[in-house]
C-alpha positions in Angstrom: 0.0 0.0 0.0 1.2 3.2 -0.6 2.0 6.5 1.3 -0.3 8.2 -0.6 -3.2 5.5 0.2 -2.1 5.1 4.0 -2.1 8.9 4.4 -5.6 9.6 2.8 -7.0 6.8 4.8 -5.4 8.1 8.1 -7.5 11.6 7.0 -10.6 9.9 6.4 -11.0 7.4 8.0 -11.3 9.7 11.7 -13.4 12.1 9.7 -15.9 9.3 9.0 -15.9 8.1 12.7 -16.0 11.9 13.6 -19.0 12.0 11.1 -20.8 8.7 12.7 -20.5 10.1 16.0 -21.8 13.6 15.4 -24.7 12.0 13.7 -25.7 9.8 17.2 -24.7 13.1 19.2 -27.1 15.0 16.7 -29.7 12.7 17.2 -29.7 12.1 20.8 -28.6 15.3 22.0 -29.1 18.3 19.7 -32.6 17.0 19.3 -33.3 16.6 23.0 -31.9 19.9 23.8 -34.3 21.1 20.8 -36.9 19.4 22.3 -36.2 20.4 25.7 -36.3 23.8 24.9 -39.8 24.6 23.6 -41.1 22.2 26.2 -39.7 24.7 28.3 -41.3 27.5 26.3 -44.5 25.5 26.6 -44.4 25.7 30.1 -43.1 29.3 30.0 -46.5 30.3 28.2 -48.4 27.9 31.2 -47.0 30.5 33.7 -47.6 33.2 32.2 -51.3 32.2 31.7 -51.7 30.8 35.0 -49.9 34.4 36.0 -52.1 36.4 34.0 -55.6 34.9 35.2 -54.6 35.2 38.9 -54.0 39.0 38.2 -57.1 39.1 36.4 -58.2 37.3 39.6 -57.0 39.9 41.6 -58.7 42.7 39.8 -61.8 41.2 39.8 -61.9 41.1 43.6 -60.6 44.2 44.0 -63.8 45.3 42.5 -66.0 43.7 44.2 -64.3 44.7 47.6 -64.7 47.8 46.4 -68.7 47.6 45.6 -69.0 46.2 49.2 -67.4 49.3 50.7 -69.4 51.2 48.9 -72.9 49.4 49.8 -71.0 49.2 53.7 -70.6 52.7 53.5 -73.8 53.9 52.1 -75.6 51.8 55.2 -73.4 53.4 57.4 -74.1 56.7 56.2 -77.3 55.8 56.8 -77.2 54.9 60.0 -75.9 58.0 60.9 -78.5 60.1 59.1 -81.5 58.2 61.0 -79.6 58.7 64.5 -79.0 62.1 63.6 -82.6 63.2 62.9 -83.0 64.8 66.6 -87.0 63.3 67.0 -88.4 60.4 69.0 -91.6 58.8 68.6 -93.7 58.7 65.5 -92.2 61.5 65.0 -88.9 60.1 64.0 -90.6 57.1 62.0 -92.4 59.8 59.8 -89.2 61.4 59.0 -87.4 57.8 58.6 -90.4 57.0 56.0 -89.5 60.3 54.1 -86.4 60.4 54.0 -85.0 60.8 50.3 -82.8 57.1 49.7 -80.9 55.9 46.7 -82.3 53.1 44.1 -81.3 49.9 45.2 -82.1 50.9 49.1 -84.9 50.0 51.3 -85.6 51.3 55.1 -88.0 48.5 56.7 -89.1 49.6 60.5 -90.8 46.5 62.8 -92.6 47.1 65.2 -93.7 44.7 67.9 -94.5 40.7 66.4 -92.3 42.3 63.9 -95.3 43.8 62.2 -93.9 46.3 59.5 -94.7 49.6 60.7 -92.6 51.2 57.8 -91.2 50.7 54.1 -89.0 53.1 52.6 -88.0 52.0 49.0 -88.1 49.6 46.0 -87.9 46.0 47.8 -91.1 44.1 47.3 -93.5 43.4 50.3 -93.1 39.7 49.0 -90.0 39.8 49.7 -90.1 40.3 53.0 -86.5 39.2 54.4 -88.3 39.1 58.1 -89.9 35.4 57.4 -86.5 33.9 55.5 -83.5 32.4 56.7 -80.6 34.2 55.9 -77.5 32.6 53.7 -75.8 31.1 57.0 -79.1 29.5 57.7 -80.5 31.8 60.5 -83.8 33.2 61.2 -83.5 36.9 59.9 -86.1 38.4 62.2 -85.0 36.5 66.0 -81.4 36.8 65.1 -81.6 40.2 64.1 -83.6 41.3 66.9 -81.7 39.4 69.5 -77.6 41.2 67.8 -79.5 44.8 68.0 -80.2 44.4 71.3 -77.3 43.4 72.7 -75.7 46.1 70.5 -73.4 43.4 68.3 -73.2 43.6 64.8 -76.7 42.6 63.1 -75.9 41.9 59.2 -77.3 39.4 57.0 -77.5 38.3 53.5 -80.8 36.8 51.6 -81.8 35.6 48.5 -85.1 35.8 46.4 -86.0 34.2 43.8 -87.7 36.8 41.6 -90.2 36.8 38.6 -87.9 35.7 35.9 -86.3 33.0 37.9 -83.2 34.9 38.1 -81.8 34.7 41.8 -81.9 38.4 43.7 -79.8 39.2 46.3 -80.4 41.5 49.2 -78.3 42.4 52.3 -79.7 43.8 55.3 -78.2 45.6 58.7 -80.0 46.6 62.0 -80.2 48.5 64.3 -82.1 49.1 67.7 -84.6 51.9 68.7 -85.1 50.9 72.4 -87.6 54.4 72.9 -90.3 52.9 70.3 -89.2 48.8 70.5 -88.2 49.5 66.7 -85.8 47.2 64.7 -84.7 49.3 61.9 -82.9 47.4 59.1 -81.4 48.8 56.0 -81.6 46.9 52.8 -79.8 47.2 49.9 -80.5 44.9 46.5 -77.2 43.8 45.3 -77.9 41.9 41.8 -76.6 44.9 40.3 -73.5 44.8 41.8 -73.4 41.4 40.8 -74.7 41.9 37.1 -71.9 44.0 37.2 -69.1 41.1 38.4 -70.5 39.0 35.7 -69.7 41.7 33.1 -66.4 41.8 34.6 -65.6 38.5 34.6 -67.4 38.3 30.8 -64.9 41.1 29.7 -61.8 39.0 31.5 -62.4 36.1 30.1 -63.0 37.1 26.9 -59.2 39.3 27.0 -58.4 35.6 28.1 -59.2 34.4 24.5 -57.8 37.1 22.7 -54.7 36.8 24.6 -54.6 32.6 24.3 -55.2 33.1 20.7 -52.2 35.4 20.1 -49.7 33.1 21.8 -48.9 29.9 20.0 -47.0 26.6 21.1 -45.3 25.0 17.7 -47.8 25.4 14.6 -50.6 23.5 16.1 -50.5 23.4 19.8 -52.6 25.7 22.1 -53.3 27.3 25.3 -56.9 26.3 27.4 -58.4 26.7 30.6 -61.7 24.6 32.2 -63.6 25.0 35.1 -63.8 22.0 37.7 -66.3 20.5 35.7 -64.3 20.0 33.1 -66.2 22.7 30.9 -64.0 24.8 28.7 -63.9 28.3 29.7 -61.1 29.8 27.1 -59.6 28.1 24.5 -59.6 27.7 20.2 -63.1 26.4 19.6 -62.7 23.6 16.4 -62.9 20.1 16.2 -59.3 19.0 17.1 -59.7 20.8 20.2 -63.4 18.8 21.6 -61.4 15.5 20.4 -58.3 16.6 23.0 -60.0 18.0 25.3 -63.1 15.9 25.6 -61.9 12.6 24.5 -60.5 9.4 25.9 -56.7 9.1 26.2 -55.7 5.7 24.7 -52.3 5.9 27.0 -54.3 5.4 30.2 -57.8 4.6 29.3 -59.2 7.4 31.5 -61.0 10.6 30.2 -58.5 13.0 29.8 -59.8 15.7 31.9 -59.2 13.4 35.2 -55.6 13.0 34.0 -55.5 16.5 33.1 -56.7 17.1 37.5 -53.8 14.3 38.5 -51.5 16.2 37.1 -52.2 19.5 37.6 -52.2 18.8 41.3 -48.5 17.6 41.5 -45.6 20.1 42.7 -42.8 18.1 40.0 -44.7 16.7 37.7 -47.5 18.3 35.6 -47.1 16.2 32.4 -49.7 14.6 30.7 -49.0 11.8 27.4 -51.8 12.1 25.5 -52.9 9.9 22.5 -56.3 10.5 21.1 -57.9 8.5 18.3 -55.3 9.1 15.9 -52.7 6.9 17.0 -50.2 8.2 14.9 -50.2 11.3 16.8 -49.5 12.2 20.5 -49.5 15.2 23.0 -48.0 16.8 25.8 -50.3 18.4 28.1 -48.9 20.7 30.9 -51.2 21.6 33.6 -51.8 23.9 36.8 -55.0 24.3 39.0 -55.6 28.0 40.2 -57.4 27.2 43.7 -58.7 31.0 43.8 -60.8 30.6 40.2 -61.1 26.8 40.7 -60.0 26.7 36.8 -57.4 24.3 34.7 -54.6 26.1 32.9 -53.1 24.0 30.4 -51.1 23.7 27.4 -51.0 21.5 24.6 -47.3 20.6 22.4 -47.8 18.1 19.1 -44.7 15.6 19.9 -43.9 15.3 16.3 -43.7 19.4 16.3 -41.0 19.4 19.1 -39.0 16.9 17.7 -39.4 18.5 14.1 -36.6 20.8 14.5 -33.9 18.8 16.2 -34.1 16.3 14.0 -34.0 18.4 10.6 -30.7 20.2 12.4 -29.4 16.9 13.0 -29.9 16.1 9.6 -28.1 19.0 8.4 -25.5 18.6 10.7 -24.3 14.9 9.9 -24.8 16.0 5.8 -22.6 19.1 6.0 -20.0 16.5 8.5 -19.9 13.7 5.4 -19.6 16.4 2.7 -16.5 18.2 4.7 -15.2 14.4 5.2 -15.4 13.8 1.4 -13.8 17.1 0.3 -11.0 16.9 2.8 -10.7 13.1 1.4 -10.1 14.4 -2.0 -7.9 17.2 -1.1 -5.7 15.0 1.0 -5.2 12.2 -1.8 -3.7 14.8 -4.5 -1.6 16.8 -1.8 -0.3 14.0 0.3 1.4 13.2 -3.7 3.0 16.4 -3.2 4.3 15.5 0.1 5.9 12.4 -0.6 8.2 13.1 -3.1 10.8 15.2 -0.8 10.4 13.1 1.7 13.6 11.0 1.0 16.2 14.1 1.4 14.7 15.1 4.3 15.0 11.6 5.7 18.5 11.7 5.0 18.8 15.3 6.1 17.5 14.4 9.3 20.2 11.5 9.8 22.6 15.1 10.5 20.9 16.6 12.9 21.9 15.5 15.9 25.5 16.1 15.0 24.2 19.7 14.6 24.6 22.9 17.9 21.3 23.6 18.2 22.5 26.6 20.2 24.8 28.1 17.5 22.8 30.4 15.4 26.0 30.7 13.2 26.0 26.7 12.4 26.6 25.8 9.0 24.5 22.7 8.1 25.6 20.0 5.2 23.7 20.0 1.9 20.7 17.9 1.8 22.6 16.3 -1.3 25.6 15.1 0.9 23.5 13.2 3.4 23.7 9.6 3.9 21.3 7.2 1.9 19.3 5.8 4.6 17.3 2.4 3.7 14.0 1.2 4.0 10.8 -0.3 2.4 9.4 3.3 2.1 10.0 6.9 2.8 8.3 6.8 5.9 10.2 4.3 7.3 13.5 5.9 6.6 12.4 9.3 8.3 10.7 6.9 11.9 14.5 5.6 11.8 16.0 8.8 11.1 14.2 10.5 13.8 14.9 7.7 16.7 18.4 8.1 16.1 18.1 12.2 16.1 15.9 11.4 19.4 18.5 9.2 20.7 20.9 12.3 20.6 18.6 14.8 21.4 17.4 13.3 24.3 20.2 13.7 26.9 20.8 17.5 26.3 17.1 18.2 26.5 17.0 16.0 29.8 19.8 18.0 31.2 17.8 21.2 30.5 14.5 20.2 32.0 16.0 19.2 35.2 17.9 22.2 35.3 14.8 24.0 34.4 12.5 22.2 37.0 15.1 22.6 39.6 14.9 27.0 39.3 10.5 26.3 38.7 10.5 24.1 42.1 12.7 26.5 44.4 10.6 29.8 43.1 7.2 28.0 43.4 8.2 27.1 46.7 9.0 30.5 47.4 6.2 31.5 46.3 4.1 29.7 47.9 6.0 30.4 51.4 5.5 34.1 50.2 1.7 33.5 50.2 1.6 31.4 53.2 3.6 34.0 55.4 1.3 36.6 54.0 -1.4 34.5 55.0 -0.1 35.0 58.7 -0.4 38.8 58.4 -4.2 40.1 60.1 -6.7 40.7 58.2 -8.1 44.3 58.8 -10.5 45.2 61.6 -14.6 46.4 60.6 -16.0 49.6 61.9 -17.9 46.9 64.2 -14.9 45.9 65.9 -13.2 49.3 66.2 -16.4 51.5 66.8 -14.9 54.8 66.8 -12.1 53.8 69.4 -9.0 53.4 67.4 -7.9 53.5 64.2 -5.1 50.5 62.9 -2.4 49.8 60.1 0.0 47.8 59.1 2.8 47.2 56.7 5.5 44.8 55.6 8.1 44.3 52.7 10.4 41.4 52.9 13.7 41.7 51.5 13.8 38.3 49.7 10.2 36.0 48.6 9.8 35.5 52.2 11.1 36.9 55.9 11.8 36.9 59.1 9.7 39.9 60.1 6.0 39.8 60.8 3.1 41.7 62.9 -0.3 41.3 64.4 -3.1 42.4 66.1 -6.3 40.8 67.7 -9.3 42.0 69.6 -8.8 39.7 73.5 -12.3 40.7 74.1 -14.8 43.7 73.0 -12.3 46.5 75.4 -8.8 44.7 74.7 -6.5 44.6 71.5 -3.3 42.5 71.4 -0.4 44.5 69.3 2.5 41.8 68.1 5.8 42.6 66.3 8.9 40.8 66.0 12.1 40.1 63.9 14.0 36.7 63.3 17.6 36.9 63.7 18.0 36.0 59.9 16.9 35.9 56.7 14.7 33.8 54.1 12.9 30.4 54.5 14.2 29.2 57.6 13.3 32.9 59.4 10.1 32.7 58.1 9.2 29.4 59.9 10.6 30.1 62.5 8.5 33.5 63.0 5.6 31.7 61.7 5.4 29.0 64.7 6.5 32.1 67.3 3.5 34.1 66.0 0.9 30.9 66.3 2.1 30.6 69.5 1.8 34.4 70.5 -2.1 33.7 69.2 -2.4 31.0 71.1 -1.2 32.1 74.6 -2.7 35.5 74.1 -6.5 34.0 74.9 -5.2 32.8 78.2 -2.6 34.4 79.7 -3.3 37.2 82.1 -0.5 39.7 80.2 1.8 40.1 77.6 4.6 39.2 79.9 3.0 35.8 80.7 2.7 35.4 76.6 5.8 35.7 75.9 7.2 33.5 78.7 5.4 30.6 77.3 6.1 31.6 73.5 9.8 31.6 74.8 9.5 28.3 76.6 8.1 26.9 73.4 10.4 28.0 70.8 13.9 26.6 73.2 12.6 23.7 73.4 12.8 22.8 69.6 15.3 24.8 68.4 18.1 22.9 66.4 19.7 25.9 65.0 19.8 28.2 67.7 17.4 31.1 66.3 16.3 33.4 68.4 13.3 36.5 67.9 13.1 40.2 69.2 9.5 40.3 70.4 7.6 43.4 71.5 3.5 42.2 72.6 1.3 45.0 74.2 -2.2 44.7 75.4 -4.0 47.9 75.0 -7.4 48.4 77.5 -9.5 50.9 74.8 -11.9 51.6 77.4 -9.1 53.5 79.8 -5.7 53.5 77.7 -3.9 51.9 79.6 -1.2 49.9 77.9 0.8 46.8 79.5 3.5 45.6 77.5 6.4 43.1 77.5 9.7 43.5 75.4 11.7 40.7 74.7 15.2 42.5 73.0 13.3 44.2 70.5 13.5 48.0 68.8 11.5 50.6 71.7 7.9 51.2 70.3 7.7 55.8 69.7 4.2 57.3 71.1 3.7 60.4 69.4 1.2 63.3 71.6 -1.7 65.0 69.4 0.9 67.8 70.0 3.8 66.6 68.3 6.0 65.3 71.6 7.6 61.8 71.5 8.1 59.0 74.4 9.3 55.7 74.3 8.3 52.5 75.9 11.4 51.8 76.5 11.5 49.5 79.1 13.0 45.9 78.5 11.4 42.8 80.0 14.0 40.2 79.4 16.3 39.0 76.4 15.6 38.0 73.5 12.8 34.9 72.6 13.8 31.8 71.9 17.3 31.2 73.0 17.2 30.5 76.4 14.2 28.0 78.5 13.1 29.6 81.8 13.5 33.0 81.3 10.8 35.1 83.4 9.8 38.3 81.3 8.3 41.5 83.5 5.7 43.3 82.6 5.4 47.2 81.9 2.7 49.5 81.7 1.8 53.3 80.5 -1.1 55.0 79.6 -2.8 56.4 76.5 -4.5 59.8 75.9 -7.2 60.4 72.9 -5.4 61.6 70.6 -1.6 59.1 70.8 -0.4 57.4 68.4 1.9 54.5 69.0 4.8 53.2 66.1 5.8 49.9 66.3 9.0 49.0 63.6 12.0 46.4 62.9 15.4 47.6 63.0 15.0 47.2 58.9 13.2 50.7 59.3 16.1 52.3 61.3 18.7 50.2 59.8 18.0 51.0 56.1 20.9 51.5 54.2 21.7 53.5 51.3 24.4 52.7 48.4 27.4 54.8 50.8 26.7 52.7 53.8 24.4 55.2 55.7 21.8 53.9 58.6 18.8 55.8 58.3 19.1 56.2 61.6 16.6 56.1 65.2 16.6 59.7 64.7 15.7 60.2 61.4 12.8 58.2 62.2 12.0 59.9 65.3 12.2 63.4 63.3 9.4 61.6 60.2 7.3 60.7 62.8 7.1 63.6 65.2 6.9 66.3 62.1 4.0 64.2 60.4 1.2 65.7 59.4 -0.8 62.5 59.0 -4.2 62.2 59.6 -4.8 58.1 60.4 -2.5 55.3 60.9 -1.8 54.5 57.1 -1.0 57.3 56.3 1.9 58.0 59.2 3.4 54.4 57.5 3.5 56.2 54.1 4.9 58.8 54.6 8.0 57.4 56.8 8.4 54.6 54.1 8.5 57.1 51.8 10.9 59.2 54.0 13.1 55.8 54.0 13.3 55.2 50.3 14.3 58.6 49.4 17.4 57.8 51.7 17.8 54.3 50.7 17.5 55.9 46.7 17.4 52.5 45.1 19.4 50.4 46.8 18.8 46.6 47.4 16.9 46.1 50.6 19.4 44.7 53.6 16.7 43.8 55.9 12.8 43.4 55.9 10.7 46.5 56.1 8.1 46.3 58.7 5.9 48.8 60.9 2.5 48.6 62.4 0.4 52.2 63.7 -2.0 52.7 66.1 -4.0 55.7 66.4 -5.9 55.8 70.0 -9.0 57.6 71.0 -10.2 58.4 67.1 
């Protein structure tokens, strides 16, 4: 077989597998997702239907709320009219049965065996409401009496049924006239408040339909809604529709309306399969009840409609696959003819190479016409050969550099990653709910290598107490890192329990001599401040005098030492110091890599440099008395390398 053969079918033969698979991904996937998408639309439009008739629900009882308060209203106003009047007797009846009332509105007055002694308005005598029960099934005329009297609430509702068989509606409230042993009532006929509902809900229902019609679900699927009975309220009125809605379903051999009710009760699931007569064809019905209107929102989807489009994409997808497959299979057969031909030199070019310096840019390789003849059945062969032996060559010098190279990418992502893990150590700054007005804090450090042995902290003891922390690691780089790192988890941990700073940094001391191989030792300066009276106690274990700066400008120091420095020696007993704080004092803690910053000639910045930046500041807040001494210490360091790590921390008391 030839290259040119074994090259093509290498091409085309993954294209046709890549074809074959696209098509069963096109299938099964691209047509689900197709599908599953305007299922989801389907049930998109179902909520939004089901949305729109609950705010139509809404309305409609906002209205009719509203025509209540106006009937309650108009009886109250009533009410007030007839007590206002300023006669008793007859007297007061005769005015009662004159006074001017509103259509809808009758006055009926009882006298005693709730005899009417007056009727004031439009409400048939037929329809006396004295002789009925009311809509809760009470005796109008007892119950009435009885909740004047006693000065409750009297109300009732009761219905007629009038000349044309049409139901009538009336409701009633009393009142008392103990002076004539009168039970007033007020009556007020309510069918047109009700004929006016039914126009409401008309009007609704028929924007319902409009609406439904507008919206569409594929070509031929469709929105609906029934009442509880099963009686279509809005939906497309034509003969597919009755054999949906009203037919069997073959899937479950149950009228579809009761599956339609299963469904629509379920809080996952509101699918119905449907399969009327025509077998050929089924449905998805998606369902939701609307407990308020008692109605069925549904929506219909044709299956064959939602699978329509994925499967003509898939279609189109797997064609235009096969047709790049073919073209690429063409292409590849005439250029691979190309490719062959010059494939013999460079075999025997490549036999060279490893006798080549890759490095030297100035190298002067050999002709490919003064290459060795390599053998072999075919080109191919002779280049596979040709490159194992340049591979062969290649190899060691390429090994040498990676380990080289992985060496230098180990040791700085391990430095790194120190870096970020010391950083880690450094506190996070306080809310406004911590310091509440009391202090204000800030912090800064700049190691001189990837990582340091200078680090500081701060912690609330309890809602009135902060812990301030600084130290410095007699050396430099990883091994002063650690070692601050475990002296500052133990500072943390002591500080919650011990009494005062001098007690924390006996035990931090104890702990770090006991496993200390290399003899490293820390200056360590820990201060608890009380915010409430500020009062400082402090301990100093060898480390650089903290500066308080007055609102005035004077400096002090807290100068006192407790001990030596942390770490080198077991049993040492630290003492404790103490000063006070006045609104207004700020307090510098530093390393010596603030004083001890050198320039390019040599020259310590100096204590009293420092003390000079910090007692002519004009700062306003604890940041920005740290930038402007670090700036003060760069302008004297003027660019050159960093001999020691650059640390302060600020607090400004009483602000």
């Amino acid at each position: 077989m030839s290259i040119k053969v074994k090259f093509t079918l290498t091409l085309v033969i993954p294209l046709a597998l890549l074809a074959l698979g696209t098509s069963f991904f096109a299938f099964f996937n691209v047509s689900d997702a197709m599908s599953e998408q305007l299922i989801g639309n389907s049930n998109n439009s179902i909520r939004l239907s089901v949305d729109i008739a609950k705010s139509m629900y809404s309305n409609l009882l906002e209205l009719k709320v509203s025509s209540a308060l106006q009937v309650h209203d108009t009886l109250s106003l009533y009410e007030k009219i007839i007590n206002n009047l300023g006669t008793n007797g007859d007297g007061l009846l005769d005015m009662v049965g004159k006074l001017p009332i509103p259509v809808g509105l009758t006055i009926w007055a009882l006298g005693e065996n709730f005899s009417p002694r007056i009727i004031n308005g439009a409400m048939p005598a037929e329809h006396n409401p004295y002789f009925r029960l009311d809509n809760r099934g009470r005796p109008v005329r007892e119950e009435m009496l009885r909740l004047a009297t006693n000065g409750e609430t009297a109300a009732a509702m009761v219905g007629f049924t009038g000349g044309e068989g049409r139901q009538r509606s009336y409701f009633g409230k009393h009142f008392y006239l103990p002076d004539l042993q009168v039970i007033l009532g007020l009556w007020v006929d309510i069918e047109p408040l009700e004929a006016h509902q039914r126009e409401n809900l008309a009007n609704a229902i028929k924007s319902l339909q409009d609406l439904f019609r507008s919206l569409k679900i594929g070509q031929s699927g469709f929105l609906f809604i029934t009442d509880a009975n099963g009686k279509l309220v809005v939906g497309p009125d034509s003969p597919e529709t009755s054999q949906i809605m009203f037919g069997p379903n073959q899937l479950t051999s149950r009228p579809l309306f009761e599956d339609i009710v299963s469904a629509s009760r379920l809080d996952q699931q509101r699918r119905v399969v449907l399969q009327g007569k025509d077998a050929s064809r089924q449905a998805f019905i998606y369902a939701d009840f609307i407990p308020s209107l008692k109605w069925y929102v549904g929506g219909v989807t044709f299956i064959d409609e939602i699978n329509r489009p994925g499967q003509r994409l898939a279609i189109s997808l797997v064609a235009a696959v096969l047709a790049v497959t073919l073209v690429l299979g063409v292409a590849a057969f005439f250029l691979v003819g190309r490719v062959t031909s010059p494939l013999g030199k460079l075999t025997r070019y490549a036999r060279q190479l490893p006798s080549m310096d890759f490095i030297r840019e100035d190298r002067d390789p050999l002709p490919i016409r003064e290459l060795a003849a390599g053998g072999g059945s075919d080109e191919v062969g002779e280049l596979s050969r040709a490159f194992l032996f340049m591979d062969q060559a290649l190899r060691e010098r390429v090994r040498e550099l990676l380990a080289s190279t992985s060496l230098r990418e180990r040791l700085a992502g391990e430095l790194d990653a120190a870096a970020k893990i010391q950083s880690g150590f450094l506190p996070k700054p306080l809310s406004k709910e911590e310091t509440r007005g009391r202090f204000a804090l800030s912090g800064f450090l700049v190691p001189a290598r990837e990582v340091g042995g200078d680090i500081f902290d701060y912690f609330l003891l309890d809602e009135d107490r902060i812990c301030l922390v600084i130290g410095d690691v007699a050396g430099k780089g990883v091994p002063a890192a650690l070692f601050m790192n475990v002296a500052m988890v133990s500072v943390r941990s002591a500080a919650m329990q011990a009494k005062g700073p001098e007690e924390v940094m006996t035990q931090v001391n104890h702990h770090l001599a006991q496993s200390n191989p290399n003899d490293m030792f820390i200056t360590l300066f820990i201060a608890f401040l009380d915010l409430a009276s500020g009062e400082i106690t402090y301990a100093n274990g060898g480390h650089n005098p903290p500066l308080v700066r007055s609102p005035d400008g004077g400096l002090a120091e807290l100068d006192q030492l407790s001990g030596p420095v942390v770490g080198a020696f077991d049993g040492v007993e630290f003492v404790r110091y103490q000063a006070k704080l006045t609104a207004g004092d700020v307090i510098l803690l530093y390393t010596d890599g603030v004083s001890e910053a050198m320039n390019a000639k040599g020259e310590l910045f100096g204590e009293d440099r420092l003390r000079y930046a910090f007692a002519s500041s004009r700062a306003v807040g604890p940041a920005e008395y740290i930038e402007e001494i670090r700036e003060t210490v760069e302008r004297h360091v003027a660019g050159a390398e960093a001999s020691d790590d650059f640390t302060v921390l600020c607090l400004a008391y009483g602000v």
